[in-house]
PDB file with SEQRES, HELIX, SHEET and CRYST1 records, atoms N, CA, C and O in Angstrom:
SEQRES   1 A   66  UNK UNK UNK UNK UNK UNK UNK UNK UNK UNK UNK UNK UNK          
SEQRES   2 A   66  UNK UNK UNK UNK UNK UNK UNK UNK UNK UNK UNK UNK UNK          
SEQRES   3 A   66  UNK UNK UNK UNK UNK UNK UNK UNK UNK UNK UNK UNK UNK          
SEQRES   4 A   66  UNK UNK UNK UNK UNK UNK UNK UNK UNK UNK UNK UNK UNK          
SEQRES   5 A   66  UNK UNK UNK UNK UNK UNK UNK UNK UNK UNK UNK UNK UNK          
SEQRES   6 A   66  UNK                                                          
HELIX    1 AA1 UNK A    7  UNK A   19  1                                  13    
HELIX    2 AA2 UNK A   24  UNK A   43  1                                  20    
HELIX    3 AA3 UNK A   59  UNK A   65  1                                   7    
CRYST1    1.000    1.000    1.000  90.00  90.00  90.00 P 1           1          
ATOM      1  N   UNK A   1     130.063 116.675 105.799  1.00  0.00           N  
ATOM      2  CA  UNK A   1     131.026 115.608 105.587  1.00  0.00           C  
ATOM      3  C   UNK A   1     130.503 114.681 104.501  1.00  0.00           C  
ATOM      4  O   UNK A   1     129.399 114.166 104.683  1.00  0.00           O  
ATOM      5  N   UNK A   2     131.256 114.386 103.268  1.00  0.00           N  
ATOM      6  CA  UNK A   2     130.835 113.994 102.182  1.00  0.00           C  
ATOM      7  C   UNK A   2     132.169 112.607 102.425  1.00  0.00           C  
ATOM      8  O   UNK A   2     132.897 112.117 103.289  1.00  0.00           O  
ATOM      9  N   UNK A   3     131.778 112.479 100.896  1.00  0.00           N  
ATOM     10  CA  UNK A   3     132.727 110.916 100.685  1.00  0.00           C  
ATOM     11  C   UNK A   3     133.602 111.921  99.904  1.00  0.00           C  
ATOM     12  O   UNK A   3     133.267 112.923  99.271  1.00  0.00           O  
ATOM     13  N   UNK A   4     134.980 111.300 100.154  1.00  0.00           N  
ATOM     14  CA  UNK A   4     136.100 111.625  99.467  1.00  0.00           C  
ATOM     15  C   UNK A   4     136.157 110.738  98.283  1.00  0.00           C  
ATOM     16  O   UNK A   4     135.209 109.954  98.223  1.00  0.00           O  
ATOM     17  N   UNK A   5     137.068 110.655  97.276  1.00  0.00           N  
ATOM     18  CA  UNK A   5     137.461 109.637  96.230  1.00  0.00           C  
ATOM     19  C   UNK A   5     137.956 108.854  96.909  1.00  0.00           C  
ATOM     20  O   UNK A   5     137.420 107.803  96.557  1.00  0.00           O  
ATOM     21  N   UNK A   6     138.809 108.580  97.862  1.00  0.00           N  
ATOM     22  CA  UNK A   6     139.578 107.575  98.789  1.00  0.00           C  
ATOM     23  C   UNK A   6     138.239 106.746  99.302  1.00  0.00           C  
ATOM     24  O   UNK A   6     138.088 105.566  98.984  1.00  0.00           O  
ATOM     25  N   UNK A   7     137.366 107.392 100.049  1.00  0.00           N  
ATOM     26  CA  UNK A   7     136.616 106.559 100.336  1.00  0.00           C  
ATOM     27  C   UNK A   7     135.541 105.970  99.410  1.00  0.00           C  
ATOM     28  O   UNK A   7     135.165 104.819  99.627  1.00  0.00           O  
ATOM     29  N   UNK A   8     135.080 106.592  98.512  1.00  0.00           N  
ATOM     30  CA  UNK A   8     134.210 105.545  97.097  1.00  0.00           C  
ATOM     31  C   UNK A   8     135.377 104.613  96.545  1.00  0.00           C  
ATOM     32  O   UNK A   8     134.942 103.856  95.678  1.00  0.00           O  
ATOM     33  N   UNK A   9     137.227 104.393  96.894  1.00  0.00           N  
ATOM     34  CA  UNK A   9     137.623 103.796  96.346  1.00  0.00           C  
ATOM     35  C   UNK A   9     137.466 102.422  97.218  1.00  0.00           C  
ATOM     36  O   UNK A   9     137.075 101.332  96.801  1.00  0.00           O  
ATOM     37  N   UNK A  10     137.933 102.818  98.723  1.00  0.00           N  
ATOM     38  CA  UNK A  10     137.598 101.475  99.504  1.00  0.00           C  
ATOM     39  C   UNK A  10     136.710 101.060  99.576  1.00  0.00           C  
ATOM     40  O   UNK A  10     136.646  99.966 100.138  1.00  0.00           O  
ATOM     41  N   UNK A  11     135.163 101.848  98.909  1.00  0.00           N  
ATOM     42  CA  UNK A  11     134.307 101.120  99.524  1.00  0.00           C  
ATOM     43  C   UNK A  11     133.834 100.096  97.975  1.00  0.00           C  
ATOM     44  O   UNK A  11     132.881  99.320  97.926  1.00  0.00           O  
ATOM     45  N   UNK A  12     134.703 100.362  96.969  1.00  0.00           N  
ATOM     46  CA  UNK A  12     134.784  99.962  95.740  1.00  0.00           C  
ATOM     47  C   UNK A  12     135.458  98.760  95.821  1.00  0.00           C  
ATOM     48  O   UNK A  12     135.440  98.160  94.746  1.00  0.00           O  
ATOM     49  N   UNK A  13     136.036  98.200  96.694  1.00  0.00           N  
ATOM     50  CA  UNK A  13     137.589  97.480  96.956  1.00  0.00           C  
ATOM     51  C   UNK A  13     136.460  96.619  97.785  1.00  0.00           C  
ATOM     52  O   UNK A  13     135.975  95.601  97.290  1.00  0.00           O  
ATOM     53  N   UNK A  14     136.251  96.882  98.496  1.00  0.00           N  
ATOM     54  CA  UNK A  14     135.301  95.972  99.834  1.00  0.00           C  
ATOM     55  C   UNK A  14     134.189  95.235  99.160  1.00  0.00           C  
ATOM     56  O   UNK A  14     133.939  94.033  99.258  1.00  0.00           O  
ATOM     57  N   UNK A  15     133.392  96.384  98.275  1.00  0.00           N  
ATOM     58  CA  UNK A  15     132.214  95.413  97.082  1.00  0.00           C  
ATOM     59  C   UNK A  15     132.888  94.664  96.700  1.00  0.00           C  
ATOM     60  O   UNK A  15     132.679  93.501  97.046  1.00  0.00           O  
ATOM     61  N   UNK A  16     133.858  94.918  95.933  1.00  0.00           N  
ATOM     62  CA  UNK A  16     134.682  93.251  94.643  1.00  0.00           C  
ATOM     63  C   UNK A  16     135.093  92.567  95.629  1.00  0.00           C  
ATOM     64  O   UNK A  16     134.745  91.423  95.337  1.00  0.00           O  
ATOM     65  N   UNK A  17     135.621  92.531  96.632  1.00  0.00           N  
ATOM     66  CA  UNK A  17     136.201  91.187  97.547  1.00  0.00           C  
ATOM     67  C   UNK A  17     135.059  90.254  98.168  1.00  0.00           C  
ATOM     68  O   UNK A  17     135.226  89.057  98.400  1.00  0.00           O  
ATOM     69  N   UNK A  18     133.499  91.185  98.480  1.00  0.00           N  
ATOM     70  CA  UNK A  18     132.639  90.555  99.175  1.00  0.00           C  
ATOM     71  C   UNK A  18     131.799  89.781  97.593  1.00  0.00           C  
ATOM     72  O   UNK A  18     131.525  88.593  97.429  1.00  0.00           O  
ATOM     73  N   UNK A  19     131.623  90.640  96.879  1.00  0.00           N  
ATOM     74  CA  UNK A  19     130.722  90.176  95.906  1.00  0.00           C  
ATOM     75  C   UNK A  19     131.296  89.773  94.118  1.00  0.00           C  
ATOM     76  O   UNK A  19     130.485  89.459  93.247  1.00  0.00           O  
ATOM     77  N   UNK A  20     132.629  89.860  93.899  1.00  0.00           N  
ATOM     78  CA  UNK A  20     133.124  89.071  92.840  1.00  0.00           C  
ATOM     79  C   UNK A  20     133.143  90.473  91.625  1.00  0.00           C  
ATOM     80  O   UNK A  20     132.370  91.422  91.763  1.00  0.00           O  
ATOM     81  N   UNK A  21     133.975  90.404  90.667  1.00  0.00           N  
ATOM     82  CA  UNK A  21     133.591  91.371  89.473  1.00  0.00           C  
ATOM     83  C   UNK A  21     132.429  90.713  88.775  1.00  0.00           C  
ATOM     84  O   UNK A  21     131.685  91.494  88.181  1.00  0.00           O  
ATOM     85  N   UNK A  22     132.087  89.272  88.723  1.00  0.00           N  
ATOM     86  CA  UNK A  22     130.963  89.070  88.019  1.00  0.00           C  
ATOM     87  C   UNK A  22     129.396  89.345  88.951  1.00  0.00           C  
ATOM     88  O   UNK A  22     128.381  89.214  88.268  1.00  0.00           O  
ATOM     89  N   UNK A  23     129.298  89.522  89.674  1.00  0.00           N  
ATOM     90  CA  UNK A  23     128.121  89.913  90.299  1.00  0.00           C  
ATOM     91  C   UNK A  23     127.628  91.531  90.029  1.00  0.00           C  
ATOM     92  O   UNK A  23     126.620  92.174  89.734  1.00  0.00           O  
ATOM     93  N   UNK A  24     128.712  91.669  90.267  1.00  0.00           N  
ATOM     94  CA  UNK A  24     128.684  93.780  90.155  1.00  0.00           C  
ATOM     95  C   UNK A  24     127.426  94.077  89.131  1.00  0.00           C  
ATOM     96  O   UNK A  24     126.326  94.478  89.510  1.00  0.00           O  
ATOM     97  N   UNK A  25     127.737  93.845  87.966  1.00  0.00           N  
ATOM     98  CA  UNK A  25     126.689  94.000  86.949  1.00  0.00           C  
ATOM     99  C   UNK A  25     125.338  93.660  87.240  1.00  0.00           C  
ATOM    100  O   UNK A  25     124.366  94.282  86.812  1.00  0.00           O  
ATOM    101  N   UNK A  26     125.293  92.542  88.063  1.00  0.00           N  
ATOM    102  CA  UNK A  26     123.944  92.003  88.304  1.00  0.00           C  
ATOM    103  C   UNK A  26     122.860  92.639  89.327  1.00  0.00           C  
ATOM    104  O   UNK A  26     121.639  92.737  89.202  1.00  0.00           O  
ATOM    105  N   UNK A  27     123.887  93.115  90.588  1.00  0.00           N  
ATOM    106  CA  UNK A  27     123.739  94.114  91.666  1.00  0.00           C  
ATOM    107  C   UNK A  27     123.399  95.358  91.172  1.00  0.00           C  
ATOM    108  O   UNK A  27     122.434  95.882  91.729  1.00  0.00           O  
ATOM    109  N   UNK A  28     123.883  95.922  90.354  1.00  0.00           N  
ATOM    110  CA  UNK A  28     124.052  97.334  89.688  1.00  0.00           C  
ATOM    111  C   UNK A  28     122.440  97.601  88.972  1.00  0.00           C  
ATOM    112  O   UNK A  28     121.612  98.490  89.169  1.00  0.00           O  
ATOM    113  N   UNK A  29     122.438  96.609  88.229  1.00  0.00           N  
ATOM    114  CA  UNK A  29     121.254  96.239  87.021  1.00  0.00           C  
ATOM    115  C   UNK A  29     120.119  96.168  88.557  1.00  0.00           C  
ATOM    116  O   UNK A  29     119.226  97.015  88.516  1.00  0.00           O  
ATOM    117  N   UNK A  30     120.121  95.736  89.153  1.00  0.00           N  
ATOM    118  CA  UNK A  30     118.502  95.266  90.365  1.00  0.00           C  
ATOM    119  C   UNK A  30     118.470  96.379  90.987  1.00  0.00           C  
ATOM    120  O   UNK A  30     117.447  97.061  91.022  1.00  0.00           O  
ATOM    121  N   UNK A  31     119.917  96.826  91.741  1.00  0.00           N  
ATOM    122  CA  UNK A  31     119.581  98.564  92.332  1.00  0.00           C  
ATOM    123  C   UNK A  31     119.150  99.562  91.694  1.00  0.00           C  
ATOM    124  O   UNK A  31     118.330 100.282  92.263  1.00  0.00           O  
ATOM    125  N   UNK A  32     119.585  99.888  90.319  1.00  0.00           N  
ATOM    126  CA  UNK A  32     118.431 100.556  89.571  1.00  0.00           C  
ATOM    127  C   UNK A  32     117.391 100.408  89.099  1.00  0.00           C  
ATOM    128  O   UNK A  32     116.719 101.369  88.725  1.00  0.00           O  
ATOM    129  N   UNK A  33     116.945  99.017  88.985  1.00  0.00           N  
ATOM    130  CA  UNK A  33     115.683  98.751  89.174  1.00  0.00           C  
ATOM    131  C   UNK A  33     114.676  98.925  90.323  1.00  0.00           C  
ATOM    132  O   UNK A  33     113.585  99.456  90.114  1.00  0.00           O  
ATOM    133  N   UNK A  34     114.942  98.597  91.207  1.00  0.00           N  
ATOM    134  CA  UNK A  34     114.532  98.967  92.446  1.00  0.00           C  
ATOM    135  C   UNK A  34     114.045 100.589  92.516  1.00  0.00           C  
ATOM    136  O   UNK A  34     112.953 100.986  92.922  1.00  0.00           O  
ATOM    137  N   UNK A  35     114.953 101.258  92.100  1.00  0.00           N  
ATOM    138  CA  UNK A  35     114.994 102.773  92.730  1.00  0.00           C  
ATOM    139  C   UNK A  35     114.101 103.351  91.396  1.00  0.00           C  
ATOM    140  O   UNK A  35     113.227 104.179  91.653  1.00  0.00           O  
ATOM    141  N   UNK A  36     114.269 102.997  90.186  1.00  0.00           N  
ATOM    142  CA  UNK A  36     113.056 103.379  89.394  1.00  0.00           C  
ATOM    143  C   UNK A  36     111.716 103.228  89.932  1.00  0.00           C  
ATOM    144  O   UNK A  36     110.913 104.138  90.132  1.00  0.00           O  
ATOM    145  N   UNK A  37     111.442 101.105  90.299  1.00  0.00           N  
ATOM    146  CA  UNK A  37     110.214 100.843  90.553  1.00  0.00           C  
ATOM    147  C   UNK A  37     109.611 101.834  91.935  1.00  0.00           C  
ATOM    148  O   UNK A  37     108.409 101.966  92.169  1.00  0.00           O  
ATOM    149  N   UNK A  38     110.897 102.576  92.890  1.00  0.00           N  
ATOM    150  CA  UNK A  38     110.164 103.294  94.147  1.00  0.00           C  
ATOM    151  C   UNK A  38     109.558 104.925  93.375  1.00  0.00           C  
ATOM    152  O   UNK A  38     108.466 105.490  93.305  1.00  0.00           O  
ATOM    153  N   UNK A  39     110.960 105.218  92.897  1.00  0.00           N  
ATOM    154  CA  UNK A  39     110.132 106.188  92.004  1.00  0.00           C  
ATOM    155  C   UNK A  39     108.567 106.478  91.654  1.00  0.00           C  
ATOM    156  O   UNK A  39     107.640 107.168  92.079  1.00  0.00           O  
ATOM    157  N   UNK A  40     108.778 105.733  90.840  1.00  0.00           N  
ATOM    158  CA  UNK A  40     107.479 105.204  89.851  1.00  0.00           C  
ATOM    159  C   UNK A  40     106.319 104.567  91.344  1.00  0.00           C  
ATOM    160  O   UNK A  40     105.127 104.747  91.093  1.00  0.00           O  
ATOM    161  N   UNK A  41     106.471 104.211  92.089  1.00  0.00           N  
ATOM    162  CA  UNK A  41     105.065 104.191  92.894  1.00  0.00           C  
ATOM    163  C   UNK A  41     105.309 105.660  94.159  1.00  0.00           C  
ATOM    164  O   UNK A  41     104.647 106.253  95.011  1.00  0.00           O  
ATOM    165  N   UNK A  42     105.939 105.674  93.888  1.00  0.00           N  
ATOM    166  CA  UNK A  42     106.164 107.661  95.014  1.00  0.00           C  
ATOM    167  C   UNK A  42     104.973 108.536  93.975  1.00  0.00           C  
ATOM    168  O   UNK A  42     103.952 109.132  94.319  1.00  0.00           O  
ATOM    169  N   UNK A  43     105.552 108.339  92.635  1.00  0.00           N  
ATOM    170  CA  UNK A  43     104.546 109.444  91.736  1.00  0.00           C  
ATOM    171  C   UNK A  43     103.131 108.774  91.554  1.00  0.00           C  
ATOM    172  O   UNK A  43     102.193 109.543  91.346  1.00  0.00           O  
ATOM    173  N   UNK A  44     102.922 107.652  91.601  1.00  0.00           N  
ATOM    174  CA  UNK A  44     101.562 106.936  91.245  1.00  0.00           C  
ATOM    175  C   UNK A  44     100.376 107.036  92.458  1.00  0.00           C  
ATOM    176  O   UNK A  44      99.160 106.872  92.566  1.00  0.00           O  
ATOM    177  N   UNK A  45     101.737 107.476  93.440  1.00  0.00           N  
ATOM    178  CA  UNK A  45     100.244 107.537  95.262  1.00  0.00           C  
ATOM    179  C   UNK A  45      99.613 108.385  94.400  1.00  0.00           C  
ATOM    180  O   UNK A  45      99.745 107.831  93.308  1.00  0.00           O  
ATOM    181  N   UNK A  46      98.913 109.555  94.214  1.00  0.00           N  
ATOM    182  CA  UNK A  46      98.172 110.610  93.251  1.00  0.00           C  
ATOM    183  C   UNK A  46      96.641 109.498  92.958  1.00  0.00           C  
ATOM    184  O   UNK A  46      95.509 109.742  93.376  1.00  0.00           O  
ATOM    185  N   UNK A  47      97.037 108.370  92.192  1.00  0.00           N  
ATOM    186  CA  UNK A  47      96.308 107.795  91.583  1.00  0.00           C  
ATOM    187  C   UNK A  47      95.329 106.778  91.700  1.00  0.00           C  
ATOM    188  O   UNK A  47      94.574 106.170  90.941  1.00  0.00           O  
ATOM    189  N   UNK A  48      95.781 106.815  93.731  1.00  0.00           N  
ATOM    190  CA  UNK A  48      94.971 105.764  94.408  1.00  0.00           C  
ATOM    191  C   UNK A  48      93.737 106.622  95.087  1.00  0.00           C  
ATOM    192  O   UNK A  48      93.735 107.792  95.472  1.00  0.00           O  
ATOM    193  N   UNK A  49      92.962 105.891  95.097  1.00  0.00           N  
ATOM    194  CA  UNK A  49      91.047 106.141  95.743  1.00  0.00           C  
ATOM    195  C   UNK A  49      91.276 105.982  97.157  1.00  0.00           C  
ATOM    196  O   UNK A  49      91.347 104.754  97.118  1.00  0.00           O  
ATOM    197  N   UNK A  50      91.390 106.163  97.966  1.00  0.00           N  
ATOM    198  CA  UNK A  50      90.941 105.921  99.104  1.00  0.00           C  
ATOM    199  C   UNK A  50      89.763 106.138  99.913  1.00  0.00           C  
ATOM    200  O   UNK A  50      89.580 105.623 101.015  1.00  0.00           O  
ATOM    201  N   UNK A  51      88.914 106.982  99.273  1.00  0.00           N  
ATOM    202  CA  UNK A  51      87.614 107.120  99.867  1.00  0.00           C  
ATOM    203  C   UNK A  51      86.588 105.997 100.044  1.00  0.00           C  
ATOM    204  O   UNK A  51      86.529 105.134  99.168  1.00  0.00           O  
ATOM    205  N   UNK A  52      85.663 105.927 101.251  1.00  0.00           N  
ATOM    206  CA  UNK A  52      84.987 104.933 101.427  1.00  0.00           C  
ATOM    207  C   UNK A  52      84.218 104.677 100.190  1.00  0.00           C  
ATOM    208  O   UNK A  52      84.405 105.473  99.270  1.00  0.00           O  
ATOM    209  N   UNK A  53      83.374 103.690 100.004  1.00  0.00           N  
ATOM    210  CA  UNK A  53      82.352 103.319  99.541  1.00  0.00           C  
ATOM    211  C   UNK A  53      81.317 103.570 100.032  1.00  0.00           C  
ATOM    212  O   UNK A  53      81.306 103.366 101.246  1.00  0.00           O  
ATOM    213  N   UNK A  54      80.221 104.011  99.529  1.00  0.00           N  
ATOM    214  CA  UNK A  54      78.902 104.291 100.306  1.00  0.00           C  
ATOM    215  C   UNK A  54      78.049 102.695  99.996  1.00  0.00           C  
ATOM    216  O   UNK A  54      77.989 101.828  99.124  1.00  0.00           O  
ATOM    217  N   UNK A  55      77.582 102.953 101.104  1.00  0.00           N  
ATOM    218  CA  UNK A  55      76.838 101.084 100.919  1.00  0.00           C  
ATOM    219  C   UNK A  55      75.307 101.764 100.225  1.00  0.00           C  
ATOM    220  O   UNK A  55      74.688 102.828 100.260  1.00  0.00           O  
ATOM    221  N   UNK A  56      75.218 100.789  99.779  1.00  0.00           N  
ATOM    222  CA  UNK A  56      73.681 100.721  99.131  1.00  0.00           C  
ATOM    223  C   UNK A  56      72.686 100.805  99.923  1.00  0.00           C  
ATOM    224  O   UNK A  56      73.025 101.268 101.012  1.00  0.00           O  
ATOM    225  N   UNK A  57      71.549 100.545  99.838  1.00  0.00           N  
ATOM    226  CA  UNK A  57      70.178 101.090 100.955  1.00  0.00           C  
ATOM    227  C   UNK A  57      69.333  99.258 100.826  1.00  0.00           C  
ATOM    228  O   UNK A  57      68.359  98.923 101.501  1.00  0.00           O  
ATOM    229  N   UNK A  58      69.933  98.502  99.965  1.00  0.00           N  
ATOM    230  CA  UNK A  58      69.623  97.093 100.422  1.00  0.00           C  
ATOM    231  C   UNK A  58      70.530  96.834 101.934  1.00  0.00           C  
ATOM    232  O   UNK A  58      70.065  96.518 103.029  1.00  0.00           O  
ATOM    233  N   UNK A  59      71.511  97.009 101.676  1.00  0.00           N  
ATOM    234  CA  UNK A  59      72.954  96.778 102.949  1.00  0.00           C  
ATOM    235  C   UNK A  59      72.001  97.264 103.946  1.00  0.00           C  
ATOM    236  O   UNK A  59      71.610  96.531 104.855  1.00  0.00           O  
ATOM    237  N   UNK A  60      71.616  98.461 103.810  1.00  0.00           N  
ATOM    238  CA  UNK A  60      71.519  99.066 105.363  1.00  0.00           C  
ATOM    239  C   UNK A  60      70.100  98.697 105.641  1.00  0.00           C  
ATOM    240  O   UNK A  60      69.798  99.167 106.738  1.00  0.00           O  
ATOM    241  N   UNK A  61      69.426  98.258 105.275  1.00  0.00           N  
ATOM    242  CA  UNK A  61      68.149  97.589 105.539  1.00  0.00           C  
ATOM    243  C   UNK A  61      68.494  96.444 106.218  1.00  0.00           C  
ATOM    244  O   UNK A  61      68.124  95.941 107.279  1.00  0.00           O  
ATOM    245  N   UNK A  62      69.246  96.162 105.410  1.00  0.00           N  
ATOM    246  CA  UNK A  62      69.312  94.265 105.980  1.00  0.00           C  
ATOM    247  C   UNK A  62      70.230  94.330 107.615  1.00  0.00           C  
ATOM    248  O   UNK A  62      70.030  93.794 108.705  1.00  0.00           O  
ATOM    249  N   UNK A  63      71.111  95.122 107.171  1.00  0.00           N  
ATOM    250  CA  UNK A  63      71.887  95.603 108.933  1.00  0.00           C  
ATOM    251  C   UNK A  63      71.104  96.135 110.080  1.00  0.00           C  
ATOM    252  O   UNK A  63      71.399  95.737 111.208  1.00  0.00           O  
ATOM    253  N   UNK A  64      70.223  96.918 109.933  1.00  0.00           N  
ATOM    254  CA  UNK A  64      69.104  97.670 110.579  1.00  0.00           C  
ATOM    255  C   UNK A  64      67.982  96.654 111.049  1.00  0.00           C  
ATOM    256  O   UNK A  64      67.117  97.039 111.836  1.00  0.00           O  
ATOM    257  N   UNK A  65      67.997  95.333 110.555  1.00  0.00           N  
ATOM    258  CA  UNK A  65      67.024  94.392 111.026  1.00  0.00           C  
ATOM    259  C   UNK A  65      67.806  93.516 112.044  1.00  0.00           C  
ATOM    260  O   UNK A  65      67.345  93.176 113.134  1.00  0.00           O  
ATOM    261  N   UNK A  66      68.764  93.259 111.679  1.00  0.00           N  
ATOM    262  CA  UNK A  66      69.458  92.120 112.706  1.00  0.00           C  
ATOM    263  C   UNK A  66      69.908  92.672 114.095  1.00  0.00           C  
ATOM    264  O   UNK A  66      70.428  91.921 114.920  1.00  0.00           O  
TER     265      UNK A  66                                                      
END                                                                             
């Protein structure tokens, strides 16, 4: 079950009454922004470190005394 043209028309009809013809553009312009910026960090996970850090052998001296 998909959208018909009837229904992208009402739901076209319902946007301009709730949100004005001058907003549309503004809405339009941020939702594709949005969906680029998710994009663009979906492909960038790749590029994050998550592995620990190994501590140094000062650290574990000084932990090993207290």
């Amino acid at each position: 079950m998909g959208f018909s043209i009837t229904h992208l028309i009402i739901l076209l009809v319902i946007v301009l009454i709730i949100f004005g013809g001058q907003r549309l553009p503004e809405i339009g312009s941020a939702l594709g922004k949005s969906i680029r910026n998710f994009k663009k960090s979906l492909s960038d996970m790749d590029d994050i470190d998550v592995t620990p850090k190994v501590e140094s052998k000062k650290e574990e001296n000084i932990s090993s005394k207290s």
